[in-house]
KEFI-907946 format. One line per 5 residues: number of its first residue (from 0); their letters; for each residue x, y negated, z negated of C-alpha. Coordinates in steps of 0.001 Angstrom, whole numbers, plus 500000, padded with zeros to 6 digits. Layout:
BEGIN
NUM = A = X:Y:Z ~ ...
This chain:
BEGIN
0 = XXXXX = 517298:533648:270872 ~ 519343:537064:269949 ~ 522580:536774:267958 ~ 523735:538530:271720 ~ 522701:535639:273316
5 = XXXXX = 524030:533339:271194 ~ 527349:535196:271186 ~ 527347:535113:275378 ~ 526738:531374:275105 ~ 529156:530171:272909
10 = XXXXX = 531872:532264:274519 ~ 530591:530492:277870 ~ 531455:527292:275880 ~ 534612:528591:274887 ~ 535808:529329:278366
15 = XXXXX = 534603:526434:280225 ~ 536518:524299:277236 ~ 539815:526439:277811 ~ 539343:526069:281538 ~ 538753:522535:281299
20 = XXXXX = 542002:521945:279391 ~ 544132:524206:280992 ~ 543486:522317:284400 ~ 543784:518779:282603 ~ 547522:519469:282160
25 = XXXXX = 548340:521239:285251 ~ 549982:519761:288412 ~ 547592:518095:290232 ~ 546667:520365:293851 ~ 548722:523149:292374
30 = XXXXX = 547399:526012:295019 ~ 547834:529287:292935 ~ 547339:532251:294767 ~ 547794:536019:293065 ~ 548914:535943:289454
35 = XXXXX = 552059:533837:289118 ~ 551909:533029:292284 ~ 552358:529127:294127 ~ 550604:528567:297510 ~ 551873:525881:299185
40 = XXXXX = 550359:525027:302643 ~ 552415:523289:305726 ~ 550778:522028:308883 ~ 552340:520927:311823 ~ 552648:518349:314889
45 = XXXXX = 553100:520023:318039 ~ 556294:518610:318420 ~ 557359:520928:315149 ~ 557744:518582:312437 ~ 555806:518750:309617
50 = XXXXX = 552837:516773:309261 ~ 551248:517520:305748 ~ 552748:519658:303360 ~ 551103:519956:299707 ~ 552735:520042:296124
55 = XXXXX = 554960:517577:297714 ~ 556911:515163:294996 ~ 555753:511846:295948 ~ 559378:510737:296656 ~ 559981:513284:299125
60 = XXXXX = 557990:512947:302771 ~ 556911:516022:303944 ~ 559483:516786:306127 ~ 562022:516676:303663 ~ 559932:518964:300953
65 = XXXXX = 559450:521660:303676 ~ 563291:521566:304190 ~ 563774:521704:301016 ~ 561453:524900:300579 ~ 563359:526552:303504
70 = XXXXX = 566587:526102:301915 ~ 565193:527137:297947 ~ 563036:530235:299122 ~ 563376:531054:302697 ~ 561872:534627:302548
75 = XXXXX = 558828:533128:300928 ~ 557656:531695:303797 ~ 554895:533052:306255 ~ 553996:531185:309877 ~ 550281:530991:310670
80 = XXXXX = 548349:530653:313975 ~ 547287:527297:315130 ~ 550665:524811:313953 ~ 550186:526001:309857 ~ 552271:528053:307655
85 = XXXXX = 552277:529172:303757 ~ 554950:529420:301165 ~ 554244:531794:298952 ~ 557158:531502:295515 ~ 556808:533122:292503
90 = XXXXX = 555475:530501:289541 ~ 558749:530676:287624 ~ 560854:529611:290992 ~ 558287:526719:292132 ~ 558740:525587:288733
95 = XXXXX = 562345:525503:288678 ~ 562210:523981:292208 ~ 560001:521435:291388 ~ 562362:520471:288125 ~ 565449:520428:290524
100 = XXX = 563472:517553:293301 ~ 561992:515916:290116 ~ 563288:512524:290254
């Protein structure tokens, strides 16, 4: 092999390593959309109430996270077609959000 070669695959190795780490201590199902962004998806009964919501604190059902959502970033919300919706919240808020339902 070429030292370029070489060079490609170890920084491969590198990546995949930092990659692998990075997601080992992240919040399980954390849905990041654009660059410090949080993606959180809602989907709902036809009767309006929430049926799954993720990032949810396990504490919290789902209705109860969405309302909380409403009332911590209500402009971050988006409706979809079909009985879904997205929040999308800055990193830095979720975070703070998540710290203040924490139990």
């Amino acid at each position: 092999m070429t030292q370029a070669t070489e060079s490609t695959m170890e920084l491969a190795e590198t990546n995949e390593a930092s990659a692998a780490a990075e997601a080992a201590t992240s919040r399980i199902g954390r849905g990041d959309g654009k660059l410090g962004e949080v993606i959180i998806h809602a989907r709902f009964h036809p009767t309006g109430l929430v049926n799954s919501i993720n990032q949810r604190p396990e504490h919290l059902s789902p209705q109860e996270w969405f309302d909380r959502l409403c009332r911590a970033a209500p402009l971050a919300y988006q409706p979809l077609a079909g009985g879904r919706g997205v929040f999308r919240i800055k990193s830095d808020i979720f975070d703070a959000i998540w710290k203040e339902n924490a139990v």
